[in-house]
C-alpha positions in Angstrom: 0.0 0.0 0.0 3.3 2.3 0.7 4.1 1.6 -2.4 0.9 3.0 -4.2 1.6 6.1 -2.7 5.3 6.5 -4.5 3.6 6.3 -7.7 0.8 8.5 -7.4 3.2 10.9 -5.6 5.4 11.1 -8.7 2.8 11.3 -11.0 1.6 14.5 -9.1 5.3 15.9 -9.7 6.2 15.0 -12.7 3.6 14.1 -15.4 2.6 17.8 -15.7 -1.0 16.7 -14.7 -1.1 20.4 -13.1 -0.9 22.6 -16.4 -3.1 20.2 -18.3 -5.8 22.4 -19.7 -9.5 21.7 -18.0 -11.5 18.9 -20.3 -8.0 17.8 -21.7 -7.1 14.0 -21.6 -4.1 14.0 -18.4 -0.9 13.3 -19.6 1.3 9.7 -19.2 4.0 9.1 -17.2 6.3 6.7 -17.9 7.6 5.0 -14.9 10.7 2.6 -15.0 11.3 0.2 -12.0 13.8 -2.1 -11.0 12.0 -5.2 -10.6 12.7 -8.9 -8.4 10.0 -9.9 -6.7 7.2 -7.2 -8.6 6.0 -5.7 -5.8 6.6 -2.4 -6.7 5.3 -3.5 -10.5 1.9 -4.6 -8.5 1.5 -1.5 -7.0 2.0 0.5 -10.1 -0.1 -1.3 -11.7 -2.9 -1.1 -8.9 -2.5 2.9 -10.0 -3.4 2.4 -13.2 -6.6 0.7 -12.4 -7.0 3.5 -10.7 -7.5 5.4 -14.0 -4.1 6.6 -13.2 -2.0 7.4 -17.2 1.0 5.6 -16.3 3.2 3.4 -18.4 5.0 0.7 -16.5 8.4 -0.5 -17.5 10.2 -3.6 -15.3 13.8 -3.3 -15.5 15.5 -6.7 -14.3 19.0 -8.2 -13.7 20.2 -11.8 -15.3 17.5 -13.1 -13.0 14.8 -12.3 -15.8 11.9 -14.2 -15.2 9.6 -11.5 -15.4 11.5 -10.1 -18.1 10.8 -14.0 -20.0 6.9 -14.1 -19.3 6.4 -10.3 -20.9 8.2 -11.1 -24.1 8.1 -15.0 -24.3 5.3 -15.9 -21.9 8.1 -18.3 -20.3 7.0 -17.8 -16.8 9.6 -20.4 -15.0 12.4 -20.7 -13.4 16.1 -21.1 -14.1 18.1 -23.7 -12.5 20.0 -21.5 -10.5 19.7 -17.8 -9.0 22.2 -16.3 -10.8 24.5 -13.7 -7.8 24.4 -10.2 -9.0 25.5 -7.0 -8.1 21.9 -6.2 -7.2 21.4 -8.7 -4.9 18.0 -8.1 -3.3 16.2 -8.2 -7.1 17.9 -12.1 -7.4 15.0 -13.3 -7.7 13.7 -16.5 -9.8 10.2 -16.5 -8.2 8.5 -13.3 -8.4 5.8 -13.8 -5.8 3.7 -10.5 -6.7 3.4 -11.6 -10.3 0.0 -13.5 -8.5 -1.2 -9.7 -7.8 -0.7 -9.2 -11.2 -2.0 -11.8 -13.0 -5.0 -11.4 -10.7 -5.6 -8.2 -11.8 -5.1 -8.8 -15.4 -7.6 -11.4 -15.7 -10.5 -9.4 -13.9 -10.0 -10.7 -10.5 -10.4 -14.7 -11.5 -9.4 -15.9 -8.1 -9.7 -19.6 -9.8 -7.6 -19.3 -13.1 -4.9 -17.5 -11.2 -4.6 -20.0 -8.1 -4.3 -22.9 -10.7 -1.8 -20.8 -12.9 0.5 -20.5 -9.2 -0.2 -23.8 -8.4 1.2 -25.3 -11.5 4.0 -22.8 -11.3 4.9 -23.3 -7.7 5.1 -27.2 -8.1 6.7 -27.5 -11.3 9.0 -23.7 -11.0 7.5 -23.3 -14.8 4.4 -22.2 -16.6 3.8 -21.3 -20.1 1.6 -18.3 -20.3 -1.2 -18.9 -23.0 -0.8 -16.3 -26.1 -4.0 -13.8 -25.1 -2.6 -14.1 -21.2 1.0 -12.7 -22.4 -0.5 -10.3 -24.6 -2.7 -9.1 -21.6 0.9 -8.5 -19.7 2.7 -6.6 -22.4 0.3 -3.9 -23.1 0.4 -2.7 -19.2 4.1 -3.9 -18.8 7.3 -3.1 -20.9 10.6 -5.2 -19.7 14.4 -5.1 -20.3 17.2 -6.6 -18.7 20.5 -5.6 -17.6 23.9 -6.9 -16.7 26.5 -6.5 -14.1 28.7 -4.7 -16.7 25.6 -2.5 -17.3 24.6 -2.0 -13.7 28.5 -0.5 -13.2 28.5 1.5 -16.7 25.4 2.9 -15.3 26.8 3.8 -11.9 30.0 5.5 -13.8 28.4 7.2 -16.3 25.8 8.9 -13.8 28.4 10.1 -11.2 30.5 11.5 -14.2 27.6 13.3 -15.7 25.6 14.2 -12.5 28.0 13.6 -10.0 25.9 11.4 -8.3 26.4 7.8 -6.8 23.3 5.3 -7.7 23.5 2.0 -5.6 23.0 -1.1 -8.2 19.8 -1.8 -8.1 18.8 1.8 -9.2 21.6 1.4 -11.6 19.3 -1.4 -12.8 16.4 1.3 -13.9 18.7 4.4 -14.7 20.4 1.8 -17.7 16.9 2.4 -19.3 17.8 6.2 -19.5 21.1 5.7 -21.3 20.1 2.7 -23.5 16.7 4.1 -24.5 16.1 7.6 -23.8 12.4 8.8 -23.8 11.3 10.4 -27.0 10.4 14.0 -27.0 7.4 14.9 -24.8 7.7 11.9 -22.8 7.5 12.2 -19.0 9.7 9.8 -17.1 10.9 8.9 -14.2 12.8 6.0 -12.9 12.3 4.6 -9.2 15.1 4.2 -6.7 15.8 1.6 -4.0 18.4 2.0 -1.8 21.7 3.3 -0.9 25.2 3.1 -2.1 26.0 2.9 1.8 25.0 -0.5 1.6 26.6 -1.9 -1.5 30.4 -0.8 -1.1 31.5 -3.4 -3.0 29.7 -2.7 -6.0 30.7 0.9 -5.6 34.3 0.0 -5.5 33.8 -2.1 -8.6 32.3 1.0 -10.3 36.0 2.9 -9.6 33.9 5.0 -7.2 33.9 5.9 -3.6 30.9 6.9 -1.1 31.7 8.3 2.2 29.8 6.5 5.1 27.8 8.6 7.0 28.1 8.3 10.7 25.2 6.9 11.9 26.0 4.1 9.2 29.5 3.3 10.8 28.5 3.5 13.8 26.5 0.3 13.2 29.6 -1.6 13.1 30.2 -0.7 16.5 27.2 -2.1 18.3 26.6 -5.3 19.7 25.4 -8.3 17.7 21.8 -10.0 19.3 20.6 -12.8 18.0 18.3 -16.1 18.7 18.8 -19.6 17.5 15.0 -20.6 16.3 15.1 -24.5 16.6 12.5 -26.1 13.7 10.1 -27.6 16.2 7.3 -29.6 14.8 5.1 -26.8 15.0 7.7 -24.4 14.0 5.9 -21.5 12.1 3.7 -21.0 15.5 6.5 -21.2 18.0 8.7 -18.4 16.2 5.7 -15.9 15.2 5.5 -16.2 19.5 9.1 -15.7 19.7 8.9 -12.7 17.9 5.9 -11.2 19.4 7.4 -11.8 22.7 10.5 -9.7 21.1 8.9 -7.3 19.7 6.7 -6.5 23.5 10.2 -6.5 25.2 11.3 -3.8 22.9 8.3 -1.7 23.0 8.2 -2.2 27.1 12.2 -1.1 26.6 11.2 2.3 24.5 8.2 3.2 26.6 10.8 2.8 29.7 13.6 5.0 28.1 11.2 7.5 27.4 9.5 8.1 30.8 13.6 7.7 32.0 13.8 10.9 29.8 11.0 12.9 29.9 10.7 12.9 26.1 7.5 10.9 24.0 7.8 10.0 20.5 5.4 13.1 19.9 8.2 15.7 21.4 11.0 13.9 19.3 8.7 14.0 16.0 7.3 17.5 16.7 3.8 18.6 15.5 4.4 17.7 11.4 5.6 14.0 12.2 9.0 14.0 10.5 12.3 14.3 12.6 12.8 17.7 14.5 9.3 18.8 13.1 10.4 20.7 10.1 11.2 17.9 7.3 14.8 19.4 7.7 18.0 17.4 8.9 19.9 18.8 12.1 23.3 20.6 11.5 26.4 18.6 11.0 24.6 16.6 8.4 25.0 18.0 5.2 22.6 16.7 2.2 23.2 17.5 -1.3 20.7 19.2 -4.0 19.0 16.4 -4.6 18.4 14.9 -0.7 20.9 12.5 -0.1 23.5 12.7 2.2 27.1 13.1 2.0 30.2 14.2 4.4 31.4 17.3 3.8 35.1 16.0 2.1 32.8 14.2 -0.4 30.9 17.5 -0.8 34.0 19.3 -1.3 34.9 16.8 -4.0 31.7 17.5 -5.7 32.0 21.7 -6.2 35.8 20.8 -7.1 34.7 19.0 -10.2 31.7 21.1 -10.8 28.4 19.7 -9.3 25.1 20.9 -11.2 22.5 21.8 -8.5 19.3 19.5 -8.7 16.9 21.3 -11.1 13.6 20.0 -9.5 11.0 16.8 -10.3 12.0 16.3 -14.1 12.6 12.7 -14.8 14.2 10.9 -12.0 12.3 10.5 -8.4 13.0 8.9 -5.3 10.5 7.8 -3.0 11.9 7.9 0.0 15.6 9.0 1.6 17.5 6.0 1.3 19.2 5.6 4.2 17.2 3.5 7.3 20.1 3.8 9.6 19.7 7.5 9.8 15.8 7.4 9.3 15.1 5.4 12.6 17.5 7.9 14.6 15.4 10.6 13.7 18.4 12.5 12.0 17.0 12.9 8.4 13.6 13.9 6.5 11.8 11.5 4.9 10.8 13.9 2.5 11.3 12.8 -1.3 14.1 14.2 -3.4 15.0 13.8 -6.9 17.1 15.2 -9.2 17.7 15.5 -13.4 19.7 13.2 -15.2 21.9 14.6 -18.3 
């Protein structure tokens, strides 16, 4: 449901819905998204039932099943997962691809459930000809290697001095490889952070400077609980981690009456950290929302860093990095920026 709200959010900013004239058909947006498990696919896709214009392109790495059942109709899987440098899209069963399906064929609970069945139990499925034709007029596919994840990753921080982690490297390729035609609005979804793919970074010949609340992860203790397969295992841990999660929350609710403070105070009245959608001195955020130390800042105006020119045609949902998120240090506020 989060998810719904990233697309209709960049269709508000960047489809140019707003100086439509009254009575006039609303513009389409194309959005591209790097795709595993089509979750975010579902969701856009959930939009456009909504009478939402959007034009939906999945973007996948060697693990291209979804990519297979657009163009082919070869919904199966391969032998292996194939590792990537965009790990969390490896993904040879694409569990939303049952939300889709379901909404393709008008909510047929009973020709979808037998499609999954036979898919789950034989890890293949041969879409029938109208079925696949059904997918490719609301979905648009492509898929993209390792070497084109890092060209990706290169060629944006030379031309917008920017570092992409891999799996929006995955969706940015699109913009290189097949640029949108004239009077085209699009936009291309990102994931995560570079902060947590280094070593794809380093492959790419380029550096990201941790922030602190990132390093400082490394620093804390490890906890952890072996969860022994009991006969009626699914049961016993769901109660394990209730009981977990109710010791936490008792922990927070302590710490905060030790302190005086309630999440409301630390929030302030507009929900986001510190109340203004702003981050606290001492962490410095570029143009575009994301945050970088202030060497790697100075590296940027050294080699002549264009300011982010506003929603044009790339869009973030969210600020990428959790660490900093859950210690109320950043906005959750979107940010985006335009690609050369």
């Amino acid at each position: 449901m989060i998810q719904l709200a990233h697309f209709l959010y960049a269709y508000l900013e960047l489809s140019g819905a707003g100086q439509s004239e009254a009575g006039a058909a609303l513009p389409e947006l194309e959005v591209v998204v790097p795709t595993g498990g089509a979750g975010n696919i579902a969701a856009g896709l959930l939009v456009k039932r909504m009478g939402v214009p959007l034009k939906l392109v999945a973007m996948v790495n060697s693990n291209d099943v979804v990519h297979r059942a657009v163009t082919e109709g070869d919904f199966s899987m391969a032998a292996n997962v194939t590792q990537t440098l965009a790990p969390a899209i490896d993904i040879q069963d694409p569990y939303n691809m049952e939300r889709v399906f379901w909404l393709l064929l008008d909510r047929d609970g009973a020709s979808v459930k037998i499609m999954m069945e036979e898919f789950q139990n034989t890890h293949k499925y041969s879409l029938p000809e109208n079925h696949r034709k059904l997918l490719s007029q609301v979905l648009s596919t492509g898929t993209v290697s390792d070497d084109g994840i890092l060209e990706t990753m290169r060629r944006c921080w030379d031309e917008n001095q920017y570092v992409l982690c891999p799996h929006s490297a995955v969706a940015v390729w699109q913009h290189y490889h097949c640029p949108p035609r004239p009077g085209i609005n699009r936009c291309y979804i990102a994931t995560a952070s570079p902060a947590k793919f280094q070593a794809a970074v380093q492959r790419a010949g380029l550096t990201f400077d941790l922030p602190e609340a990132v390093q400082a992860l490394d620093k804390l203790p490890t906890r952890y609980q072996i969860l022994e397969r009991s006969p009626d295992w699914c049961k016993d841990w769901e109660q394990t981690l209730r009981e977990k999660i109710q010791a936490l929350r008792l922990l927070s609710v302590s710490s905060q009456e030790g302190t005086g403070r309630t999440t409301r105070d630390r929030l302030g009245q507009t929900g986001r950290p510190g109340g203004t959608g702003r981050t606290e001195p001492g962490f410095p955020v570029c143009e575009g929302g994301t945050r970088r130390s202030e060497r790697t800042r100075q590296q940027q105006r050294g080699r002549g860093r264009r300011e982010c020119s506003g929603f044009d045609c790339f869009t973030c949902p969210l600020t990428c990095l959790q660490a900093e998120a859950t210690s109320h240090r950043s906005s959750l506020a979107p940010h985006s920026f335009t690609l050369s």
